[in-house]
Structure formats: C-alpha cells, structure tokens
LUMMIRO-424599 format. One record per residue (C-alpha): residue in one letter; x, y, z; residue number from 1. Coordinates in steps of 0.1 Angstrom, whole numbers. Example, Ala and Ser with C-alpha at 12.3 -4.5 7.8 and 13.67 -1.06 7.14 Angstrom:
2
  gugu     xx     yy     zz  vovo
     A    123    -45     78     1
     S    137    -11     71     2
//
This chain:
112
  gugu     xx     yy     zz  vovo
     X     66    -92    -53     1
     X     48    -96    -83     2
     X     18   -118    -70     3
     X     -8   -123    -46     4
     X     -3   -138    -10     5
     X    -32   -149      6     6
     X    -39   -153     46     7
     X    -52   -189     53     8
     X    -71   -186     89     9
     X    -89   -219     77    10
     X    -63   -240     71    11
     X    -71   -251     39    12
     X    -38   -248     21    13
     X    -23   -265     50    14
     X    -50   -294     42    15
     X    -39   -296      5    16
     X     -2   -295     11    17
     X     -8   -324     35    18
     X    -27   -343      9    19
     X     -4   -338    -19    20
     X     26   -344      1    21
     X     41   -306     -3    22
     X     71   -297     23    23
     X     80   -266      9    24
     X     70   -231     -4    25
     X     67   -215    -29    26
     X     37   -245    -43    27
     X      9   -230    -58    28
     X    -27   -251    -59    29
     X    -50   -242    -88    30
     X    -85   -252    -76    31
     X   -112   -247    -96    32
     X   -154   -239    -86    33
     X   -160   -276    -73    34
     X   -125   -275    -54    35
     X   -110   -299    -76    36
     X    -75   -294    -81    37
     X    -67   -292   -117    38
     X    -29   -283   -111    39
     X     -3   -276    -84    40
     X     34   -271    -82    41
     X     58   -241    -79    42
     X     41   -212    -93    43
     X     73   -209   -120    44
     X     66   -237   -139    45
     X     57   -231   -175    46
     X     32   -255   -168    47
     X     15   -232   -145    48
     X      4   -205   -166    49
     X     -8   -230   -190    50
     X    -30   -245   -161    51
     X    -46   -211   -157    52
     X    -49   -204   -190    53
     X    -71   -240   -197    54
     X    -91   -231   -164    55
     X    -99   -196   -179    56
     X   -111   -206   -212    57
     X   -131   -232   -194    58
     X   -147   -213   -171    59
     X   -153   -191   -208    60
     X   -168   -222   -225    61
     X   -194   -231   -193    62
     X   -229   -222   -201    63
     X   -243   -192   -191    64
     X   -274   -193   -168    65
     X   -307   -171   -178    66
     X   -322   -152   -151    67
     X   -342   -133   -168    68
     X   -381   -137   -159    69
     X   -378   -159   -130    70
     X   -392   -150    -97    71
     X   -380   -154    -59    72
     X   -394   -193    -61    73
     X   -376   -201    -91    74
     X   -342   -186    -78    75
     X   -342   -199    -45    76
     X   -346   -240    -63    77
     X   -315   -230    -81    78
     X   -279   -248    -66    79
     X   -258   -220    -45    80
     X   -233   -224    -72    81
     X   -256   -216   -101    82
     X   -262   -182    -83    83
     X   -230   -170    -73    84
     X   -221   -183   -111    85
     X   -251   -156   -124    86
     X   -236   -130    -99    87
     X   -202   -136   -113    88
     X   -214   -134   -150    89
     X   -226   -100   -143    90
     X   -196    -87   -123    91
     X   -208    -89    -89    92
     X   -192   -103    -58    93
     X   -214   -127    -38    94
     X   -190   -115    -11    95
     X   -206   -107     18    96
     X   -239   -128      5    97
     X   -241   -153     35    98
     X   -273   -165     30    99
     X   -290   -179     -4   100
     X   -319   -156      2   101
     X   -291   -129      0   102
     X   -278   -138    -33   103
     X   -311   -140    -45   104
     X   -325   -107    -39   105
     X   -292    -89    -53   106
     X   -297   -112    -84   107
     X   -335   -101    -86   108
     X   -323    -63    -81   109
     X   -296    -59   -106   110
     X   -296    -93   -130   111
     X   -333   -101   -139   112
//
C-alpha cells in the first residue's frame, strides 16, 4: 500500500460519509484547518491530487503570525488556531499540547 490508513475511534469519517452520502470505500475527504471540506471522492481521481495541491499552496499563501516579542498575556488572547498555526510554521507538533497554556509556553521556549 502506497498511502496512509488512518484509525477513526471518533467516528468522524463515519459522520462525513453519512453527510455526503458515501456507501463505499476507498472515498477520500480533504478537510482543511476550519474542517471545511474542500474535496472528496476516490482517492484516484486526477482531481484529487489537484485538490491537495490548491490546499498546499493555500496553506503557503496564509499569513504568517509574529511571535516575536509578545509575552504570556499576549499569547494566551491569541485564537487556539493561531497558535498551533505558529507551532506548525516552525515545525513543531502541538501534539500532545492539550491545554492552550501548553502551547503557549512551548511557543515562548522555542518560537519567541
């Protein structure tokens, strides 16, 4: 197999297959950071790659958030999202960051 399979405990791909009327498998859901779904369908459709592609170079063109001189205050106003999006921009996981405090403090150790 030449692609990821991933475990669902949640049920969440059960929830979009049940929205979007999917019965069968393989049907791949491309869901971007606000869990929209920009594409789905079965993973070999030329229009699939091209889906990714878009999402990529749109996740490319999004602003990138400066860190650099705020304190613990000023982090802990920003959105969640804005955080993990820092995290991300530096190459870190915000795996295992529960708690917004959490992703704050490893943003104040190793991005500011």
């Amino acid at each position: 197999m030449d692609y990821r399979v991933a475990l669902d405990d949640a049920g969440s791909a059960q929830a979009y297959m049940d929205r979007y009327s999917v019965g069968g498998i393989p049907h791949a859901f491309l869901v971007d950071h606000n869990m929209k779904v920009r594409w789905h369908g079965h993973p070999a459709e030329p229009s699939f790659e091209t889906a990714i592609q878009q999402a990529v170079n749109d996740m490319k063109a999004q602003k990138k958030i400066d860190v650099k001189g705020k304190n613990r205050d000023e982090l802990m106003r920003m959105p969640i999202r804005d955080l993990k999006q820092v995290l991300s921009e530096h190459g870190i996981s915000a795996a295992g960051l529960p708690e917004k405090g959490d992703l704050v403090a490893v943003i104040l150790d190793k991005c500011v």
